[in-house]
C-alpha positions as a Markdown table, in Angstrom:
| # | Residue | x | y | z |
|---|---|---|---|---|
| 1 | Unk | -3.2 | -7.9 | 14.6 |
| 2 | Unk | -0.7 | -8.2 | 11.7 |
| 3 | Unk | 1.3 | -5.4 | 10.9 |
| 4 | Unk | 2.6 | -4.1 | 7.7 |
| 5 | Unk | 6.0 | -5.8 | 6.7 |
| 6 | Unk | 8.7 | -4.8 | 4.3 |
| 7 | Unk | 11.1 | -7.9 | 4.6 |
| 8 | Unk | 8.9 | -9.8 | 1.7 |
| 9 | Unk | 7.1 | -7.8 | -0.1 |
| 10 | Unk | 3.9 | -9.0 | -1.7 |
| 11 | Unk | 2.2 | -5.8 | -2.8 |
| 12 | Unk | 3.2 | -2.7 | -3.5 |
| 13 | Unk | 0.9 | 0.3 | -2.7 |
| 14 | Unk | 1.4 | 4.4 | -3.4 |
| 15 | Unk | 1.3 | 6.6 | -0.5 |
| 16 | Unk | 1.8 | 10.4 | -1.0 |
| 17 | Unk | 2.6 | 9.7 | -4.4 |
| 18 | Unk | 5.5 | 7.7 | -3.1 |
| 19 | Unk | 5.5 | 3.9 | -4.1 |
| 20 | Unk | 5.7 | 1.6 | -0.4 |
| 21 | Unk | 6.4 | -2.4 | -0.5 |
| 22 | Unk | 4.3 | -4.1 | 1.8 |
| 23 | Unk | 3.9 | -7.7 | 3.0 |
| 24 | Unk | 0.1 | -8.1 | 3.6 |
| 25 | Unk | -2.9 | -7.9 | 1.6 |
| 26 | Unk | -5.0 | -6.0 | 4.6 |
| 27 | Unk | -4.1 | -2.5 | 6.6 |
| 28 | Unk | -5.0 | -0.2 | 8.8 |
| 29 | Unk | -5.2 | 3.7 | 8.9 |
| 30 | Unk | -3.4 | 3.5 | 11.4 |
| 31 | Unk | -0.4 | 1.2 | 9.5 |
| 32 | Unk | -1.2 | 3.5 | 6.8 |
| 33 | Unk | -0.2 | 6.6 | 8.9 |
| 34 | Unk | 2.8 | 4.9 | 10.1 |
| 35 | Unk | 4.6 | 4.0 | 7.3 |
| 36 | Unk | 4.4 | 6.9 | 5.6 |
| 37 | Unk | 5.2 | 8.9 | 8.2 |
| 38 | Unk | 1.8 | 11.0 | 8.0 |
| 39 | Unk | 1.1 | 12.9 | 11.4 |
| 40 | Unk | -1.8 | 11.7 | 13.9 |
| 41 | Unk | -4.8 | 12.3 | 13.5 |
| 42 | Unk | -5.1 | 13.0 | 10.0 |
| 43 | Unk | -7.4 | 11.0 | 7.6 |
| 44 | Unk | -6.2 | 8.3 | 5.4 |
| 45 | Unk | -8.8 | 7.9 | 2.3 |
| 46 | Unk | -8.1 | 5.6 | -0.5 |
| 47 | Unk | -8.7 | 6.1 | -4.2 |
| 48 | Unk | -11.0 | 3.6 | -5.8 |
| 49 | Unk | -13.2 | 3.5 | -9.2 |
| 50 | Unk | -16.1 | 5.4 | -7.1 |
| 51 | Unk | -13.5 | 8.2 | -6.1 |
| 52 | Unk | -12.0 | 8.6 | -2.9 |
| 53 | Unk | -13.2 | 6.1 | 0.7 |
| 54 | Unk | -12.5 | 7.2 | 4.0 |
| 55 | Unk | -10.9 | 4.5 | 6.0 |
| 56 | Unk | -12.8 | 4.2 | 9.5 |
| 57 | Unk | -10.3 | 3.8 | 12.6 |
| 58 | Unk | -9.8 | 0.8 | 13.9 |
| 59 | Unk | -11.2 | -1.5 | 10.6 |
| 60 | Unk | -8.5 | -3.4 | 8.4 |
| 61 | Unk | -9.1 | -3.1 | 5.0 |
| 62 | Unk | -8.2 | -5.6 | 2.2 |
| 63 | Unk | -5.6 | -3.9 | -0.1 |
| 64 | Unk | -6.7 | -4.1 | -3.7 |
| 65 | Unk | -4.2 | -4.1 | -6.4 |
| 66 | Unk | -1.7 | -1.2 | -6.1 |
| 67 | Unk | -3.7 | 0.7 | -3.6 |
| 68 | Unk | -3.5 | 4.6 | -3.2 |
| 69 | Unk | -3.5 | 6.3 | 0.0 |
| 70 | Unk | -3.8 | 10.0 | 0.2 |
| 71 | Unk | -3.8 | 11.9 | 3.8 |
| 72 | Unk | -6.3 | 15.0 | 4.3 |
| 73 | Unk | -7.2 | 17.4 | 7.7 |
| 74 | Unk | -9.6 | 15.5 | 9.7 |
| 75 | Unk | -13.1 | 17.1 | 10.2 |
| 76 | Unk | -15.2 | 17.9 | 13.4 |
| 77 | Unk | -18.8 | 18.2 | 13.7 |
| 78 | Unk | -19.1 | 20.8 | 15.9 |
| 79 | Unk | -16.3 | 23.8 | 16.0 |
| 80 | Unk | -14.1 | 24.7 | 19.4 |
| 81 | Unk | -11.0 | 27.2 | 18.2 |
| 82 | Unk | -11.1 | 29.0 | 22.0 |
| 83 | Unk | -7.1 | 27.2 | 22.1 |
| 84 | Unk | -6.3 | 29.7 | 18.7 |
| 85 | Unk | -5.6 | 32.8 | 18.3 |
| 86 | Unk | -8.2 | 33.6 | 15.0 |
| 87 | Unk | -8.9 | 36.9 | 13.6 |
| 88 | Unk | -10.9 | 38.3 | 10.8 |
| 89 | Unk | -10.0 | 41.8 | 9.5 |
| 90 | Unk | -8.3 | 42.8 | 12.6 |
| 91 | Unk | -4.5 | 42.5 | 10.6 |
| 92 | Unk | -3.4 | 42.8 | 7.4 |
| 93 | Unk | -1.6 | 39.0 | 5.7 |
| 94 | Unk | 2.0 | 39.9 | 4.4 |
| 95 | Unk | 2.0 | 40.3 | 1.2 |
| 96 | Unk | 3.2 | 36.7 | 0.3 |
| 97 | Unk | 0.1 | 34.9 | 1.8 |
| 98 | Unk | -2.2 | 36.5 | -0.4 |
| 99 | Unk | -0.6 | 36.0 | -3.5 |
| 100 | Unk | -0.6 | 32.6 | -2.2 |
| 101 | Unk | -4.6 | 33.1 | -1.7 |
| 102 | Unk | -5.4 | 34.8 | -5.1 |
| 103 | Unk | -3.2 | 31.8 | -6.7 |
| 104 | Unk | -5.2 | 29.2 | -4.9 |
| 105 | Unk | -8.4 | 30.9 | -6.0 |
| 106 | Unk | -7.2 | 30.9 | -9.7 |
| 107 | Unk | -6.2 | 27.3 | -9.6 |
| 108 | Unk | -10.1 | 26.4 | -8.2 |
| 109 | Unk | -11.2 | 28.6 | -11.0 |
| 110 | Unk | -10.1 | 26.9 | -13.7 |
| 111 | Unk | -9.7 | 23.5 | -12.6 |
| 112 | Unk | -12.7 | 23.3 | -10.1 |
| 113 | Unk | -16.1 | 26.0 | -10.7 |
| 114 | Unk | -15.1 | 27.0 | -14.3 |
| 115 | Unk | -16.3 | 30.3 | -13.2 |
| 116 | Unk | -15.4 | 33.4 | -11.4 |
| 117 | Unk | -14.9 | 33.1 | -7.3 |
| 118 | Unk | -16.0 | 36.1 | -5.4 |
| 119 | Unk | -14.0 | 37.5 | -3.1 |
| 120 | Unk | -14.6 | 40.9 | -0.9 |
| 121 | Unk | -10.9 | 41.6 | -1.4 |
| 122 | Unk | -8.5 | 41.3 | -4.0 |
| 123 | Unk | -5.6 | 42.3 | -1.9 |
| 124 | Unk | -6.4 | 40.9 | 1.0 |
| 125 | Unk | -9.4 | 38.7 | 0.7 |
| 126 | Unk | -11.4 | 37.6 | 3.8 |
| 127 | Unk | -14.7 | 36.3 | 1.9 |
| 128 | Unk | -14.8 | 34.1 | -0.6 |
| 129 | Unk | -18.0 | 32.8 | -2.7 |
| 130 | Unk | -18.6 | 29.7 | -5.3 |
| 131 | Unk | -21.4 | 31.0 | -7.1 |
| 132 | Unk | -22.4 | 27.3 | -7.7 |
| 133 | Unk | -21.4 | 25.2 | -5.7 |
| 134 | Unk | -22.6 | 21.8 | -6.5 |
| 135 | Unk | -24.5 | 20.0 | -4.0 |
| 136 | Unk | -24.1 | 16.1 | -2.9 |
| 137 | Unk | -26.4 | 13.6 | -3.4 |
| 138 | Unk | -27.1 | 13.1 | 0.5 |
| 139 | Unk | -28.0 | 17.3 | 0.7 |
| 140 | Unk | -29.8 | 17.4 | -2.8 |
| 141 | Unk | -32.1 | 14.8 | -1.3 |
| 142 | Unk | -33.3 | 17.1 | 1.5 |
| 143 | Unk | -33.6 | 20.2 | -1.2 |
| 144 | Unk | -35.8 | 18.9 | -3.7 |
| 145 | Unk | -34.6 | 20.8 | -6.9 |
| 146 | Unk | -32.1 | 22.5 | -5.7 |
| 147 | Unk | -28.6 | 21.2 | -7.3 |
| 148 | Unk | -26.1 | 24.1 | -6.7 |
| 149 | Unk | -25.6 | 27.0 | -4.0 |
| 150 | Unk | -23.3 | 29.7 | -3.2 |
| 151 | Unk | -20.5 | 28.1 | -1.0 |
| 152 | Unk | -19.1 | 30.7 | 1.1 |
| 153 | Unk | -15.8 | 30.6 | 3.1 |
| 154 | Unk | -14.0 | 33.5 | 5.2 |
| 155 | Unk | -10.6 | 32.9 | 6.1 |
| 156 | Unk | -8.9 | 33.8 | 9.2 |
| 157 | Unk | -6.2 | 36.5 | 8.9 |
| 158 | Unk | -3.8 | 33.7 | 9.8 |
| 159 | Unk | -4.8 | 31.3 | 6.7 |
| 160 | Unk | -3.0 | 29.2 | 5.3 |
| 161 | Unk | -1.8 | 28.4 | 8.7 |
| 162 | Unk | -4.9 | 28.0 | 9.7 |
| 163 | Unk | -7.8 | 26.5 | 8.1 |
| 164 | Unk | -11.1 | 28.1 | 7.9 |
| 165 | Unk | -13.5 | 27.6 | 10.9 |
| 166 | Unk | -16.7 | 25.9 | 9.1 |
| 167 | Unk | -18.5 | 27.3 | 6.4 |
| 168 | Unk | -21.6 | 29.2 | 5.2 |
| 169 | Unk | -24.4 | 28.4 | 3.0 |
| 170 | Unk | -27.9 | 30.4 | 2.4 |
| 171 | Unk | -29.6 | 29.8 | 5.5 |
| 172 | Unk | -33.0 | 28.0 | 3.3 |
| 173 | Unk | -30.5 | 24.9 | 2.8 |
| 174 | Unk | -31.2 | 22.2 | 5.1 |
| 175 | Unk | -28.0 | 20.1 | 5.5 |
| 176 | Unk | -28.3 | 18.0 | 8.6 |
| 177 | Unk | -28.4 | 18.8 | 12.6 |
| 178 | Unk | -25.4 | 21.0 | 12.5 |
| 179 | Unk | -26.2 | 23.7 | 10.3 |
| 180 | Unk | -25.1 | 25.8 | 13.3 |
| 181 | Unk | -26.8 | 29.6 | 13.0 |
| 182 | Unk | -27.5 | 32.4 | 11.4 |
| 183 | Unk | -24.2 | 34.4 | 10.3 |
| 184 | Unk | -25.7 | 37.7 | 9.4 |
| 185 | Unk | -23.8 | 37.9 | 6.2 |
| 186 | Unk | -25.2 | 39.2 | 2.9 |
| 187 | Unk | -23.5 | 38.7 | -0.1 |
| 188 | Unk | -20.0 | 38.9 | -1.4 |
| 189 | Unk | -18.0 | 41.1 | -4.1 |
| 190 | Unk | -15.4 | 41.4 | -6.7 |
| 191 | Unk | -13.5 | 44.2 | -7.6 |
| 192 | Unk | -16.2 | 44.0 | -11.3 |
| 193 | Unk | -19.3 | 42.2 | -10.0 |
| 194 | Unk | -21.8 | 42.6 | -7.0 |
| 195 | Unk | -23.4 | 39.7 | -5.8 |
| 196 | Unk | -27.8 | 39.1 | -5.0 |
| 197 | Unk | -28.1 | 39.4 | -1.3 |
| 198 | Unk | -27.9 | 36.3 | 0.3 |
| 199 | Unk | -28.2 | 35.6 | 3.7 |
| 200 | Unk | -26.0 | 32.9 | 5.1 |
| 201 | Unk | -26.4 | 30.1 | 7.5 |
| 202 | Unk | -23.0 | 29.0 | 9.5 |
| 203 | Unk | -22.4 | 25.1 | 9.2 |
| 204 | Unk | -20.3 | 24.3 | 12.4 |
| 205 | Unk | -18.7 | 21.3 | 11.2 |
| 206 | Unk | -15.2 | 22.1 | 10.9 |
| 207 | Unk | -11.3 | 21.1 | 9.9 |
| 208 | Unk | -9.2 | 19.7 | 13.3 |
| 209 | Unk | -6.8 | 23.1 | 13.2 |
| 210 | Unk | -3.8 | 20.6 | 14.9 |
| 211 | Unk | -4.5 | 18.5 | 11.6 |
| 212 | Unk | -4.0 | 21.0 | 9.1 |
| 213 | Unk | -1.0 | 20.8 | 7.3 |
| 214 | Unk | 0.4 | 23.6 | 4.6 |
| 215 | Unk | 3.1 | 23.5 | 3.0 |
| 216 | Unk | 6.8 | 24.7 | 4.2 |
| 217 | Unk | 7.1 | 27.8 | 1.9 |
| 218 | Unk | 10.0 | 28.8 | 0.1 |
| 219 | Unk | 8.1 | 30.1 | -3.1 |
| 220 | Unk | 4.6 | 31.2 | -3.5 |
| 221 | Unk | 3.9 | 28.1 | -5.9 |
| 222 | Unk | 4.9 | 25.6 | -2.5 |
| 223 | Unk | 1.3 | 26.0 | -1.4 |
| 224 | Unk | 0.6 | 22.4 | -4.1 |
| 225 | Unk | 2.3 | 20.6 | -1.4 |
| 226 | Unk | 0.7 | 21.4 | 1.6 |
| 227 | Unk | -3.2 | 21.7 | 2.3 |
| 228 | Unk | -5.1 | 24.4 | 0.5 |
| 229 | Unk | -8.3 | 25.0 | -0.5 |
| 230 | Unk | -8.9 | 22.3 | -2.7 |
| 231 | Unk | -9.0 | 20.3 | 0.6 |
| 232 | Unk | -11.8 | 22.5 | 2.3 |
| 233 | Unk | -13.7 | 22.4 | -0.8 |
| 234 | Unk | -13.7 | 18.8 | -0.9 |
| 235 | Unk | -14.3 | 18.0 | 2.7 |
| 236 | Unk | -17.1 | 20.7 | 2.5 |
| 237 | Unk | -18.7 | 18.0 | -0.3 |
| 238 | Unk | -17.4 | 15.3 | 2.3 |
| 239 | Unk | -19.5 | 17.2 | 5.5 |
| 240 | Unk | -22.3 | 17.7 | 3.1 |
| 241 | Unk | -22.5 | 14.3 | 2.3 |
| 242 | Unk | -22.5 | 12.2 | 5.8 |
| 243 | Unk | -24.8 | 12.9 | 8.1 |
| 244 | Unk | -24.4 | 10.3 | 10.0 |
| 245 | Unk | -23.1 | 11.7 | 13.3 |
| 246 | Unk | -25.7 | 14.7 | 13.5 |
C-alpha cells in the first residue's frame, strides 16, 4: 500500500484549512489522519460538489483536484457512557461554559434554523429544541409527508467537554432500528415562549465521547475551533440519513 509522500509533490490537498503537498493521486483515512496530525478515531469526510463523503476505513480513495479533508467525532449506533462521569441538572456549568452555550445557540440561529431555539434555561440550559428540524431524505421516506420535526438535545452538565449522549425526536417518527425508547419528556421552553407538548423518543445512536474534540479555551469565542454544536447537528442529519447498520 503506497503511502502519502512529500518529497515530490504532485498534488496539493487542504486539510483543516491547512494547505498539505502530497505525492499520490489516491489516500486513505487513515494517511489522511496522519498527516495532519488528526487524533484516532475520528472521521475524515471530504468535501465534494454533493457536500460532504464519509471516507470508509480501510478504502483508498482517488484524490480529485485540490481535495478537502475536514475531521469530525465519530458516531456509534448504540450508546455506552458507563466509563463517564455524565450528569444532568445535578451541578451548575461555570459561568463561562454557558455563555459559550447561549453563543453556540445564537450562531445555529442565524446561520442554521433561521428561527428561535428553545431552551429550558437561559442561564444554564440543559434542553434544547429546533422547532424544525429538517428531515433527510432516507427518514422523510419512511414519514410520508412529514418534512421537519422538533430536534431535541439535552446536554450533560459537563458539555462542551462532553458531547451529548444521542438525541430525541417525537416518538411517531420512525428512523431506523435504533430509535432506542421512550424518554418521557414533554416539551421545551424559553424564557418568552411555551412549546406543544411533545413526547419524545430517545435515538441511541451516539458521538464516540474519546473522539470529541473542543476547543482549548482562552476566550469564550475559542469554541469555532473545537467541536460544537454545529457538529451534532450535522451528524444528527448524518445518523438520520444511514441506516445501514441498524
Amino acid at each position: 500500500m503506497k503511502q502519502l509522500d512529500f518529497r515530490n509533490a504532485r498534488e496539493v490537498i487542504s486539510i483543516r484549512g491547512r494547505e498539505i503537498p502530497v505525492d499520490s493521486t489516491t489516500a486513505t483515512a487513515e494517511e489522511i489522519r496522519n498527516i495532519g496530525g488528526i487524533k484516532s478515531g475520528r472521521q475524515i469526510v471530504i468535501q465534494t460538489q454533493n457536500g460532504m463523503q464519509a471516507l470508509k476505513e480501510g478504502v483508498r480513495y482517488t484524490l480529485p483536484p485540490k481535495a478537502k479533508f475536514k475531521d469530525v467525532p465519530a458516531v456509534r449506533k448504540a450508546a455506552n457512557y458507563s466509563e463517564y462521569d455524565y450528569t444532568y441538572g445535578e451541578q451548575v456549568r461555570e459561568d463561562w461554559c454557558n455563555q459559550v452555550i447561549i453563543q453556540q445557540i445564537k450562531d445555529l440561529e442565524e446561520h442554521f434554523t433561521h428561527e428561535e431555539i428553545f431552551v429550558d434555561d437561559c442561564t444554564n440550559p440543559i434542553k434544547i429544541i429546533l422547532p424544525n428540524f429538517k428531515l433527510p431524505e432516507a427518514t422523510r421516506k419512511l414519514n410520508p409527508g412529514i418534512r421537519t420535526v422538533p430536534l431535541m438535545l439535552v446536554l450533560p452538565d459537563q458539555y462542551p467537554f462532553l458531547p451529548p449522549v444521542g438525541f430525541y425526536i417525537p416518538e411517531e417518527i420512525k428512523a431506523g432500528a435504533h430509535s432506542g425508547f421512550s424518554s418521557g419528556y414533554h416539551g421545551a421552553y424559553s424564557d418568552r415562549m411555551l412549546m406543544e407538548d411533545i413526547k419524545f423518543r430517545w435515538y441511541c445512536s451516539s458521538i464516540v465521547a474519546e473522539t470529541w474534540e473542543p476547543a482549548r479555551f482562552r476566550f469564550v469565542e475559542d469554541w469555532r475551533k473545537g467541536d460544537n454544536l454545529w457538529n451534532v447537528v450535522t451528524l444528527v442529519s448524518e445518523v438520520l440519513s444511514d441506516f445501514s447498520d441498524d
